[in-house]
Biopython code that builds the backbone (N, CA, C, O; Angstrom):
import numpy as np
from Bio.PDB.StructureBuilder import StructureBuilder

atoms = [
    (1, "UNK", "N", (-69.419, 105.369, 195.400)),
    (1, "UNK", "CA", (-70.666, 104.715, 195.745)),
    (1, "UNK", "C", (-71.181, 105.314, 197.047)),
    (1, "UNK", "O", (-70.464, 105.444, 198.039)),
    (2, "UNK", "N", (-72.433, 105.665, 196.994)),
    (2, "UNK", "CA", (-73.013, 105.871, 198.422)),
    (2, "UNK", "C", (-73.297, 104.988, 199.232)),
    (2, "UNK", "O", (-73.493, 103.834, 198.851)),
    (3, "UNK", "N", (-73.415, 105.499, 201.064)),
    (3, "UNK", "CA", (-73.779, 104.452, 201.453)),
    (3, "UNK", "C", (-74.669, 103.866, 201.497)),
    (3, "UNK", "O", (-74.543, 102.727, 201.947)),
    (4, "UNK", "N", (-76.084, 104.341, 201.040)),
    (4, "UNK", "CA", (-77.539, 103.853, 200.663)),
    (4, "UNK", "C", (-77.219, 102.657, 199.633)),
    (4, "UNK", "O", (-77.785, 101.566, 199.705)),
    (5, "UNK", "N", (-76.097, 103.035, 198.517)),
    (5, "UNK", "CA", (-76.177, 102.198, 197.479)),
    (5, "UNK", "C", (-75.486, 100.726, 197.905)),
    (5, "UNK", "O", (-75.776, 99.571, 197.593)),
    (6, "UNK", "N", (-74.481, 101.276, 198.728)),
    (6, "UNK", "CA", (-73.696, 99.592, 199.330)),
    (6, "UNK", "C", (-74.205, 99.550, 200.083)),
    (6, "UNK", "O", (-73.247, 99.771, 200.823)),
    (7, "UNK", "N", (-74.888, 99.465, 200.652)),
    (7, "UNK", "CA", (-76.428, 99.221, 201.633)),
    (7, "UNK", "C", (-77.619, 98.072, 201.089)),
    (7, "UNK", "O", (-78.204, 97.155, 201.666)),
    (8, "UNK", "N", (-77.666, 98.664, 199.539)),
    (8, "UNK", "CA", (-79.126, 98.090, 198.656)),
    (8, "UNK", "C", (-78.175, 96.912, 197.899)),
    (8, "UNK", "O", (-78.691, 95.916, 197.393)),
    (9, "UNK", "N", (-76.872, 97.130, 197.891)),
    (9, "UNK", "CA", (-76.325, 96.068, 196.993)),
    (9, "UNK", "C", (-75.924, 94.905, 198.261)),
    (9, "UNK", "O", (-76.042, 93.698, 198.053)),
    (10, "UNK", "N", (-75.496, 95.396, 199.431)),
    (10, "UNK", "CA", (-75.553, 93.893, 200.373)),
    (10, "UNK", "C", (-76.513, 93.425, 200.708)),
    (10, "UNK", "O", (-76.230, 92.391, 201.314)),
    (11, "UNK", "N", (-78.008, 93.647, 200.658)),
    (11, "UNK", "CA", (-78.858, 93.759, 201.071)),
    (11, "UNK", "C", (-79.447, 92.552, 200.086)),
    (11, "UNK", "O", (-80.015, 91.473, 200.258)),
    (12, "UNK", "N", (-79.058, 93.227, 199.126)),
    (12, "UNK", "CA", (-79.565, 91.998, 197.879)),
    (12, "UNK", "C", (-78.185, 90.843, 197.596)),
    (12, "UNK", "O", (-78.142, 89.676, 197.206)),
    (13, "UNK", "N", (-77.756, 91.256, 197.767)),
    (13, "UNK", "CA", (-76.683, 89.821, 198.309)),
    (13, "UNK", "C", (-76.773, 88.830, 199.079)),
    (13, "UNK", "O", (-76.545, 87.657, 198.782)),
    (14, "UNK", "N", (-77.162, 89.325, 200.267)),
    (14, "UNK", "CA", (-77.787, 88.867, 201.129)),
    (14, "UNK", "C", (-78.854, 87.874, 201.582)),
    (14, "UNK", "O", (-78.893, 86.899, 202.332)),
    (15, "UNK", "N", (-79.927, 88.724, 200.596)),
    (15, "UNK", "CA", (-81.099, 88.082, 200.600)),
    (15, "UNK", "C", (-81.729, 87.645, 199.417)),
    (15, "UNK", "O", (-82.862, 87.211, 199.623)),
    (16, "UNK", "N", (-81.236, 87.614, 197.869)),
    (16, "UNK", "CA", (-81.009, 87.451, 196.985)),
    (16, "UNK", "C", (-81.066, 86.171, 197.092)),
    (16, "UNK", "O", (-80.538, 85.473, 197.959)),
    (17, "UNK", "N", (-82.054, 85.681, 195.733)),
    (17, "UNK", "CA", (-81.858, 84.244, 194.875)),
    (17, "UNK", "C", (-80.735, 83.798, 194.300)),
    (17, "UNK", "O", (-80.151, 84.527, 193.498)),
    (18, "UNK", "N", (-80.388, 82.893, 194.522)),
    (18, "UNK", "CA", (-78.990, 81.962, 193.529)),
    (18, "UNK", "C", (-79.499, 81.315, 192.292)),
    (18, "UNK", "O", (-78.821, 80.664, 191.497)),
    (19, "UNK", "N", (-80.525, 81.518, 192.234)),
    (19, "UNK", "CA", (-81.513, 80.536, 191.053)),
    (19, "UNK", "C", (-80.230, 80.198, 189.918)),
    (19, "UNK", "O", (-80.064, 79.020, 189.601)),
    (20, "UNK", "N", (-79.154, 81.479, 189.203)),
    (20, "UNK", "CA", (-78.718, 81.681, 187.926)),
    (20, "UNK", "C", (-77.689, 80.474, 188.257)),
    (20, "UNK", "O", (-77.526, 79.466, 187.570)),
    (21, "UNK", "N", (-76.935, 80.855, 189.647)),
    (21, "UNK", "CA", (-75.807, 80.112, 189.564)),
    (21, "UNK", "C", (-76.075, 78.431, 189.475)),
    (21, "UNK", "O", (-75.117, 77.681, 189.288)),
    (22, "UNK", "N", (-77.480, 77.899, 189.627)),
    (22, "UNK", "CA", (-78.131, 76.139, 189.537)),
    (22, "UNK", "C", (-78.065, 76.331, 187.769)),
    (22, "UNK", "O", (-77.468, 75.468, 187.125)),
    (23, "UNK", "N", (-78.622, 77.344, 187.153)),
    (23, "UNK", "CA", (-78.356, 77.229, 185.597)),
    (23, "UNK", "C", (-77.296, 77.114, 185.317)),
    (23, "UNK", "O", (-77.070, 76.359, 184.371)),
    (24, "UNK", "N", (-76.004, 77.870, 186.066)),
    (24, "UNK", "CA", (-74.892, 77.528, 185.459)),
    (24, "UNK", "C", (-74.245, 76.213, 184.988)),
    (24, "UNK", "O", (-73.674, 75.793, 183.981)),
    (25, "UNK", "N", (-74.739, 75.611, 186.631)),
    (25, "UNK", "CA", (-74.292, 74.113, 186.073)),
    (25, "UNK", "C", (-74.373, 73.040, 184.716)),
    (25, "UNK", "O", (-73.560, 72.228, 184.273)),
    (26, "UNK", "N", (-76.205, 73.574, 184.144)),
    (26, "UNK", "CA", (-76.192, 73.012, 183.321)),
    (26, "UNK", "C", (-75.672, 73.420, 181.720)),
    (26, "UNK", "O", (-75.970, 72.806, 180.696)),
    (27, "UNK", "N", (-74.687, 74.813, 181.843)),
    (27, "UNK", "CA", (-74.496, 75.320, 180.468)),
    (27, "UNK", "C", (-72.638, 74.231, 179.882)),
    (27, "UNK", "O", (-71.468, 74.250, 180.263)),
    (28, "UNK", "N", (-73.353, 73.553, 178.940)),
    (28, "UNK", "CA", (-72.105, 72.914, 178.564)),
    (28, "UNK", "C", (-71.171, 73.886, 177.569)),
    (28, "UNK", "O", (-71.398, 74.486, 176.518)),
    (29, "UNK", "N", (-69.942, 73.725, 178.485)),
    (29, "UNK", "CA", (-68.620, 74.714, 178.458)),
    (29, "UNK", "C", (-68.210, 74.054, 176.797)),
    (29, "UNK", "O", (-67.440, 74.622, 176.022)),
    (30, "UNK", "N", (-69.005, 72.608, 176.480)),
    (30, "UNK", "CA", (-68.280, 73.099, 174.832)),
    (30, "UNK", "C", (-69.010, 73.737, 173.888)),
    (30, "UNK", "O", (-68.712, 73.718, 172.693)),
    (31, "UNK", "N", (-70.099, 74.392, 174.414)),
    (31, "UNK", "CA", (-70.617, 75.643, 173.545)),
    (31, "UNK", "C", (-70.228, 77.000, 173.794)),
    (31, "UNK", "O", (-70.841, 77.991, 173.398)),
    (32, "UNK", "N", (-69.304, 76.990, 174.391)),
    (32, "UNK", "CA", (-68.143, 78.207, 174.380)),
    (32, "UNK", "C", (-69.343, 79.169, 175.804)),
    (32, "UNK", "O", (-69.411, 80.397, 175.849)),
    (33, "UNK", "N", (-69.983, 78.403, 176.603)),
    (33, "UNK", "CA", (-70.306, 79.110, 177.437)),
    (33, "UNK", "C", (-71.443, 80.205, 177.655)),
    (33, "UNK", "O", (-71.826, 80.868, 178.619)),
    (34, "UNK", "N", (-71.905, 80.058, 175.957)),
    (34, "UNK", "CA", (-72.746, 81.157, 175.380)),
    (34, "UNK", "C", (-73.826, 81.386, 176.527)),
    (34, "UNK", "O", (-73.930, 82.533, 176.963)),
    (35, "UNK", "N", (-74.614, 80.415, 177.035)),
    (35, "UNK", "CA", (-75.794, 80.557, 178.055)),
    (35, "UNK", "C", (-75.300, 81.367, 179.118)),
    (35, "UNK", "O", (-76.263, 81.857, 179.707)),
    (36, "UNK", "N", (-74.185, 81.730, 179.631)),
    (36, "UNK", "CA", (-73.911, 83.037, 180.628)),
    (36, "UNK", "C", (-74.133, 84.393, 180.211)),
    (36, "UNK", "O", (-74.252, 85.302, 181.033)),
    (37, "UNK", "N", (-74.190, 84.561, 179.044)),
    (37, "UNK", "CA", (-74.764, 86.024, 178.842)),
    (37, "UNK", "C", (-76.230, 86.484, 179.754)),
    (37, "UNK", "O", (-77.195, 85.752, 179.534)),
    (38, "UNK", "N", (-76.400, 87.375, 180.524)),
    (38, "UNK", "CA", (-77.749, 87.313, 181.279)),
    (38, "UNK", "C", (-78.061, 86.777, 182.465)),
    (38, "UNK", "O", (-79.076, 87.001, 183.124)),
    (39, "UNK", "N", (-76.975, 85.911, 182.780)),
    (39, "UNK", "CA", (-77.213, 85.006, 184.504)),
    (39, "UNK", "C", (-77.036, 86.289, 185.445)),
    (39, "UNK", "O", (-76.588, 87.379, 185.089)),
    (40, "UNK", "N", (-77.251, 86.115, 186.060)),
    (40, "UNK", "CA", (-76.960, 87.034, 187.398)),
    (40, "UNK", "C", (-76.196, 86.158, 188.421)),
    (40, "UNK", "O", (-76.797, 85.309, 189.080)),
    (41, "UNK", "N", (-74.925, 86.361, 188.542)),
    (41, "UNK", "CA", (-74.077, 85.282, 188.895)),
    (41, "UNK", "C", (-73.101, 86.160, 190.201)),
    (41, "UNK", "O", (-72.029, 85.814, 190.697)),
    (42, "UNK", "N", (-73.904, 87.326, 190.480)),
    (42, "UNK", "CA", (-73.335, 87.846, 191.862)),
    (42, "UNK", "C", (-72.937, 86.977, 193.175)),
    (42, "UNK", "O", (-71.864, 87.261, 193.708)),
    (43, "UNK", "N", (-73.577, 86.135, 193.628)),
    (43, "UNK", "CA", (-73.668, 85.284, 194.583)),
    (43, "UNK", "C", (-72.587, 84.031, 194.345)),
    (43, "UNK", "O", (-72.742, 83.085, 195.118)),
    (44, "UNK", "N", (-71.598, 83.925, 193.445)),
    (44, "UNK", "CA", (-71.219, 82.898, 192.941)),
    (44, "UNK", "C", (-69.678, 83.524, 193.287)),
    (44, "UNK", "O", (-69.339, 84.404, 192.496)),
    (45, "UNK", "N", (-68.492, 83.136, 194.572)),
    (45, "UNK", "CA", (-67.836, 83.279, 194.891)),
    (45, "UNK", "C", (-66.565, 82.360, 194.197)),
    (45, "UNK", "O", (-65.525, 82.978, 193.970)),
    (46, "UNK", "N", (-66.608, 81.130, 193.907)),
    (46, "UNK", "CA", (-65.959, 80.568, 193.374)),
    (46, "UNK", "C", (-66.146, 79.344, 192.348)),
    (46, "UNK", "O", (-67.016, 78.748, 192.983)),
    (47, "UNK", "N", (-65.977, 78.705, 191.426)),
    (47, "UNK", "CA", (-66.808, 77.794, 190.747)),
    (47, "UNK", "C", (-65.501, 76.766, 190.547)),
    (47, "UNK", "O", (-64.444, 77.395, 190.573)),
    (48, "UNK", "N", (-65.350, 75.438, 190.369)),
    (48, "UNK", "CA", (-64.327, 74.311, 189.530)),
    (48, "UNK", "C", (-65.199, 73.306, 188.968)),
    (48, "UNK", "O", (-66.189, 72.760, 189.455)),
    (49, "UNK", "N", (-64.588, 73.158, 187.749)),
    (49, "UNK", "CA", (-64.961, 71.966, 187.468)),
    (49, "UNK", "C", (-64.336, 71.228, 187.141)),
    (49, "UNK", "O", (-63.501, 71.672, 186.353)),
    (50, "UNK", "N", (-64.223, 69.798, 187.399)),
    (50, "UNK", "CA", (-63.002, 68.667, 187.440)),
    (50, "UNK", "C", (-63.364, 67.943, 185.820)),
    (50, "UNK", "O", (-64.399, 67.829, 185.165)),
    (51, "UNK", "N", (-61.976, 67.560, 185.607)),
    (51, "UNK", "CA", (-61.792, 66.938, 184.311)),
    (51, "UNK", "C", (-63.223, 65.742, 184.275)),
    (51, "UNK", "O", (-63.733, 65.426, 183.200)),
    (52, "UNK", "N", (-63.727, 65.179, 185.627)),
    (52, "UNK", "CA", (-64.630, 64.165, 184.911)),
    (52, "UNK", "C", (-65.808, 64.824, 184.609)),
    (52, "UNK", "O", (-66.497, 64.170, 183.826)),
    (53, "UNK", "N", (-66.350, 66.009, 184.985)),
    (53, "UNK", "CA", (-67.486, 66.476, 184.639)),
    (53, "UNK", "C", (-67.642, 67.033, 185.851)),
    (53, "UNK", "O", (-68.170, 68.145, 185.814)),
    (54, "UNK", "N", (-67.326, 66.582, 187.021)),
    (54, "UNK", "CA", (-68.404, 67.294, 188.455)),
    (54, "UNK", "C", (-67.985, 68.850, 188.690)),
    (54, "UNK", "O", (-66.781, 69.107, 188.676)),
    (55, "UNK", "N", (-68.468, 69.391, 188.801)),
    (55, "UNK", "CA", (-69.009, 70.910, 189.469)),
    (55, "UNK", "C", (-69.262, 71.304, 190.602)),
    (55, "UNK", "O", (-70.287, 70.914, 191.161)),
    (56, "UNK", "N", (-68.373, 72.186, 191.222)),
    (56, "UNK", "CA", (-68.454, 73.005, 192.677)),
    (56, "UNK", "C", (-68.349, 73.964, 192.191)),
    (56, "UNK", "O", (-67.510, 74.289, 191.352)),
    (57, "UNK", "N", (-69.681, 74.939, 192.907)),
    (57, "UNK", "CA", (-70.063, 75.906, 193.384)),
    (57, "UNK", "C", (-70.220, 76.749, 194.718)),
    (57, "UNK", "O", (-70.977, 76.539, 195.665)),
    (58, "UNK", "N", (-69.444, 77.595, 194.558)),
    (58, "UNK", "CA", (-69.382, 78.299, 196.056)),
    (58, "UNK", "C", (-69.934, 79.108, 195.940)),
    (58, "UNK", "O", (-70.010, 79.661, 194.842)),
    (59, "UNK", "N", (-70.524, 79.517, 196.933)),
    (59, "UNK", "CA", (-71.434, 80.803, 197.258)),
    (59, "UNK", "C", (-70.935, 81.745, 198.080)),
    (59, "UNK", "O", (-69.947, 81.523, 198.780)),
    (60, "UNK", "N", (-71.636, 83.005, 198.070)),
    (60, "UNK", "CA", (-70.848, 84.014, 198.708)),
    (60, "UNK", "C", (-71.918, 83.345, 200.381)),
    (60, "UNK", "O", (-73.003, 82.773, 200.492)),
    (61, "UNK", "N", (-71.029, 83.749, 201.233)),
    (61, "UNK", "CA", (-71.161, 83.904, 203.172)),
    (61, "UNK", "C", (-72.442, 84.819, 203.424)),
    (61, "UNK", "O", (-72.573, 85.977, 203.820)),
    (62, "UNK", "N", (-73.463, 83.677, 202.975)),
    (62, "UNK", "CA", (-74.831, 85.275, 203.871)),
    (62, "UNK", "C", (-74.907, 85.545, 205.321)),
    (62, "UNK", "O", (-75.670, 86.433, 205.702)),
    (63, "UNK", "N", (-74.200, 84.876, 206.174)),
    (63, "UNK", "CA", (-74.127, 85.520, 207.346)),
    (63, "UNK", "C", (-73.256, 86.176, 207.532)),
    (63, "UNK", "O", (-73.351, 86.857, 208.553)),
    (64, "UNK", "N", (-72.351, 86.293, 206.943)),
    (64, "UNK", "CA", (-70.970, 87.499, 206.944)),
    (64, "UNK", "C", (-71.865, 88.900, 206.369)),
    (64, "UNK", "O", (-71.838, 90.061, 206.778)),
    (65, "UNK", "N", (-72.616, 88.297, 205.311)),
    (65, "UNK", "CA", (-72.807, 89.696, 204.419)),
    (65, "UNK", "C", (-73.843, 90.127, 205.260)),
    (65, "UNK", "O", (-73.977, 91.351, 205.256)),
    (66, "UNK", "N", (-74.838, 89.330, 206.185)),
    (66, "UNK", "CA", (-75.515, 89.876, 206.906)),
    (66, "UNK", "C", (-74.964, 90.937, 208.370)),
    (66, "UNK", "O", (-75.278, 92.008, 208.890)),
    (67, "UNK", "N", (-74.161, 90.040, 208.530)),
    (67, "UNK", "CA", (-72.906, 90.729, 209.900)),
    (67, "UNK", "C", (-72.127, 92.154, 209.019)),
    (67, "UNK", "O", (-71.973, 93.096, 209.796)),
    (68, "UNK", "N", (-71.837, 92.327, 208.174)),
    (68, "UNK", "CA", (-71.859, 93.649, 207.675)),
    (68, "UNK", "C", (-73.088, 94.873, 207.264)),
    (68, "UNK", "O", (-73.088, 96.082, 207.492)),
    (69, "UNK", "N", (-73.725, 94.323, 206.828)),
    (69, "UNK", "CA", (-75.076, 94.742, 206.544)),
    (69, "UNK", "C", (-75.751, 95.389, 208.011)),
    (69, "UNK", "O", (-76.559, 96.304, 208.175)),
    (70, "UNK", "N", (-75.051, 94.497, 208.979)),
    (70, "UNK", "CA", (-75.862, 94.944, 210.547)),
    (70, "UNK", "C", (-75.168, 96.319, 210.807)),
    (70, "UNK", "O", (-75.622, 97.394, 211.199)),
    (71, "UNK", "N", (-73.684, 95.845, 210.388)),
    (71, "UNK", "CA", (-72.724, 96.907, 210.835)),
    (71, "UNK", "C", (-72.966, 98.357, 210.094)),
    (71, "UNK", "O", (-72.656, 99.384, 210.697)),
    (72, "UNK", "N", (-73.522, 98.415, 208.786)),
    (72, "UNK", "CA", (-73.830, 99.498, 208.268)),
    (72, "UNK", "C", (-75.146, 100.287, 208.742)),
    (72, "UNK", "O", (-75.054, 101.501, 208.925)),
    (73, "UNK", "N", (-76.191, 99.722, 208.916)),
    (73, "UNK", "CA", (-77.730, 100.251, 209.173)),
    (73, "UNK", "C", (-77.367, 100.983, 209.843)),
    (73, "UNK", "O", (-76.179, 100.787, 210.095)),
    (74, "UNK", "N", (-77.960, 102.189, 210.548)),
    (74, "UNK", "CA", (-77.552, 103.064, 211.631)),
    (74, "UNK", "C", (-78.756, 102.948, 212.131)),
    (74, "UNK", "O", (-79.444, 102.441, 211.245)),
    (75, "UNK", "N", (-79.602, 103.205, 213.385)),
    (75, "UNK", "CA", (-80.474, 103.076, 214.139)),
    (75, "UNK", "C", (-80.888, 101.707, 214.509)),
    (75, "UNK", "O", (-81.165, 101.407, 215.670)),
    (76, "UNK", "N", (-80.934, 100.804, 213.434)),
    (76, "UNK", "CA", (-81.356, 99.712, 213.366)),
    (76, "UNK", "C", (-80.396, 98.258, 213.703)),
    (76, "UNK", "O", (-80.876, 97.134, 213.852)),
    (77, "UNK", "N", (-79.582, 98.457, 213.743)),
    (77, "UNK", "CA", (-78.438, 97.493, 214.366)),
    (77, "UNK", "C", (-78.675, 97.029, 215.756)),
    (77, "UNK", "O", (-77.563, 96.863, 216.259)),
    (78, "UNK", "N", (-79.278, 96.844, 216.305)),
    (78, "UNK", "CA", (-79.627, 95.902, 217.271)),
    (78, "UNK", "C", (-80.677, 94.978, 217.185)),
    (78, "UNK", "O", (-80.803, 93.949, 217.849)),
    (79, "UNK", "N", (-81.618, 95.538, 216.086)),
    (79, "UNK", "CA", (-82.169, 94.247, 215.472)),
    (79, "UNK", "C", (-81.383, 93.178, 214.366)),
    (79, "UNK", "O", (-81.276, 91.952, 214.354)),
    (80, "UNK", "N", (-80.956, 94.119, 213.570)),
    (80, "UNK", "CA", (-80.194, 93.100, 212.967)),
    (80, "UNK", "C", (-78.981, 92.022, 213.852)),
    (80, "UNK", "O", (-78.755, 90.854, 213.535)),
    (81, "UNK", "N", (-78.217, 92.886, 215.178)),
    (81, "UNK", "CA", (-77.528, 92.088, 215.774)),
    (81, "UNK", "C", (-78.423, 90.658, 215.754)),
    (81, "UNK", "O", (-78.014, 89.634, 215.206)),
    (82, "UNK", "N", (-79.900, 90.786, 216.547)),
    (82, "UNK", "CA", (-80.531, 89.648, 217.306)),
    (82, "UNK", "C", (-80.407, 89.095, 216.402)),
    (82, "UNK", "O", (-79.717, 88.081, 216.508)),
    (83, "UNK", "N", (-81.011, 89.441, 214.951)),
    (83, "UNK", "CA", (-80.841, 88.463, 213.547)),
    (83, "UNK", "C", (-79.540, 87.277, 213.936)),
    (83, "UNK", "O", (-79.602, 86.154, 214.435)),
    (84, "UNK", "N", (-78.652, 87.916, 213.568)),
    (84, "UNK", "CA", (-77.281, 87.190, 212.864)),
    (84, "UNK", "C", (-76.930, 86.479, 214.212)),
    (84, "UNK", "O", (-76.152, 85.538, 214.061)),
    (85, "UNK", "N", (-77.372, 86.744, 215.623)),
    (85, "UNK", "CA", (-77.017, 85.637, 216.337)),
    (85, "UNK", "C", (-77.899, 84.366, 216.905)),
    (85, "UNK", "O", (-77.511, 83.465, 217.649)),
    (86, "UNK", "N", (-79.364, 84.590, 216.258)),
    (86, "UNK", "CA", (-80.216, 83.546, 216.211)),
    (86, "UNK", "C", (-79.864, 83.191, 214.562)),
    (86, "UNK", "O", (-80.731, 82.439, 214.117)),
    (87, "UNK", "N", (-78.993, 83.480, 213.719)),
    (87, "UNK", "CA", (-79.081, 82.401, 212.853)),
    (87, "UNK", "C", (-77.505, 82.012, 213.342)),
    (87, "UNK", "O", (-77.291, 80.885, 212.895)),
    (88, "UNK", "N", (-76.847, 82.282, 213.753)),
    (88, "UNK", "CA", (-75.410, 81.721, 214.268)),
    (88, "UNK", "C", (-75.823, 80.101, 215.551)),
    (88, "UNK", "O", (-75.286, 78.995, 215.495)),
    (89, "UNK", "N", (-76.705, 80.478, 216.363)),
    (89, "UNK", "CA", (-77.426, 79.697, 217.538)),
    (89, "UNK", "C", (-77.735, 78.637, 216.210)),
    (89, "UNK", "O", (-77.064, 77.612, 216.092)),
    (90, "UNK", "N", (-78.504, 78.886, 215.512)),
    (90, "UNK", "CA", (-79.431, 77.847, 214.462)),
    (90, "UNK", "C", (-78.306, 77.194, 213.861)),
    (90, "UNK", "O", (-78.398, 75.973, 213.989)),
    (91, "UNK", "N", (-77.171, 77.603, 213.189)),
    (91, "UNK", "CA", (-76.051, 77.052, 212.333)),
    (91, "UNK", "C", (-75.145, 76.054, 213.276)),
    (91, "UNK", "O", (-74.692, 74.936, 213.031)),
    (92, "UNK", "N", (-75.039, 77.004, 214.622)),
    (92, "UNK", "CA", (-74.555, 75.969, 215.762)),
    (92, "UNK", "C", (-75.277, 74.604, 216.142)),
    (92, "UNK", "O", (-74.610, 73.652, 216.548)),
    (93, "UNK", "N", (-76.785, 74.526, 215.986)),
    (93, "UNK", "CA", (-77.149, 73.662, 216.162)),
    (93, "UNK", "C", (-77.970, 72.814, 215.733)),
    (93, "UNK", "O", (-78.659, 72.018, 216.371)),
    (94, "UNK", "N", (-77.849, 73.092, 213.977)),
    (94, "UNK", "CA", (-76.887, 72.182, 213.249)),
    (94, "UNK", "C", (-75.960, 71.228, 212.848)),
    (94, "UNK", "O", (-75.993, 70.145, 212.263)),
    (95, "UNK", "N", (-75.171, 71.915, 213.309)),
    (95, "UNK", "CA", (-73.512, 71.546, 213.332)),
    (95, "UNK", "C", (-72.698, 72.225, 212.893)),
    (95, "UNK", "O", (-71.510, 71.914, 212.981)),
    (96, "UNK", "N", (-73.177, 73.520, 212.202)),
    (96, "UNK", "CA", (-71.924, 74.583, 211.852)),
    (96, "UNK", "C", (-71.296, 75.021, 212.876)),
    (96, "UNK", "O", (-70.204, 75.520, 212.601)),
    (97, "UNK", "N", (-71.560, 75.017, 213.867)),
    (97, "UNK", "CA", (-70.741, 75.721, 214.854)),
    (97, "UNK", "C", (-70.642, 77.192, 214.518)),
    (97, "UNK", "O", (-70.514, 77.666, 213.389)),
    (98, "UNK", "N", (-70.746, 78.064, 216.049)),
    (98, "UNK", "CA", (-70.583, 79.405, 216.329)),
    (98, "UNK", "C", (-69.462, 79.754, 215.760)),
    (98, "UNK", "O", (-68.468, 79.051, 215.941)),
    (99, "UNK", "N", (-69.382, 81.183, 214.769)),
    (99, "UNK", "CA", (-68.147, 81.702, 214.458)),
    (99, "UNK", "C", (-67.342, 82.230, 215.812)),
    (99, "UNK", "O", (-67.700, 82.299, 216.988)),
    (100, "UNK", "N", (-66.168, 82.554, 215.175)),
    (100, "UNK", "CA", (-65.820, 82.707, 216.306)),
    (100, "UNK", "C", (-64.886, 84.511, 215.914)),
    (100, "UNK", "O", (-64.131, 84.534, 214.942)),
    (101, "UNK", "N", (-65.047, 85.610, 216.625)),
    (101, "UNK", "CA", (-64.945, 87.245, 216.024)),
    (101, "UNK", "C", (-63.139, 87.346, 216.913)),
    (101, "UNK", "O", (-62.473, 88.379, 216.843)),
]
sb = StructureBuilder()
sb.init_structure("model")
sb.init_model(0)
sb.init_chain("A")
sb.init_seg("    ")
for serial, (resi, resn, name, xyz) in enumerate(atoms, 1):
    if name == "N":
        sb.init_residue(resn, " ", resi, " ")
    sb.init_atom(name, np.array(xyz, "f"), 0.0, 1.0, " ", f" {name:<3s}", serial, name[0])
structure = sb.get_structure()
């Protein structure tokens, strides 16, 4: 893979819609699942679903993938730094709290 290409693929990770993985929820697993053919289910890091029916969905870390994404750009990494630590400031105050490197 080039680095342009893992560049355009974090990029859209990143900044990429989850729309498919909200459909997932509603495809009932006793039709053998058929409605996943076609989702775009990149963003979807981990999934369970409990014997009564409820559903967790995890998503992939867009500020990680952004904090790599900074790390790749070449020239441009000091804008992206300011990025990822005004949304770290914003998550902090919140209540996510500052990562910590």
């Amino acid at each position: 893979m080039k680095k342009a290409d893992f560049i355009s693929e974090l990029a859209g990770l990143a900044f990429g819609g989850c729309n498919d993985a909200v459909k997932l929820l509603f495809i009932d697993p006793e039709d053998g699942g058929g409605g996943v053919d076609g989702l775009d289910l990149r963003h979807v890091s981990e999934m369970k679903r409990a014997a009564n029916g409820a559903v967790e969905i995890r998503l992939v870390n867009r500020l990680e993938l952004l904090r790599l994404l900074a790390e790749q750009v070449d020239g441009e990494t000091s804008a992206a730094e300011s990025l990822v630590s005004a949304l770290d400031r914003a998550a902090g105050a919140l209540g996510g709290g500052e990562r910590e490197d």
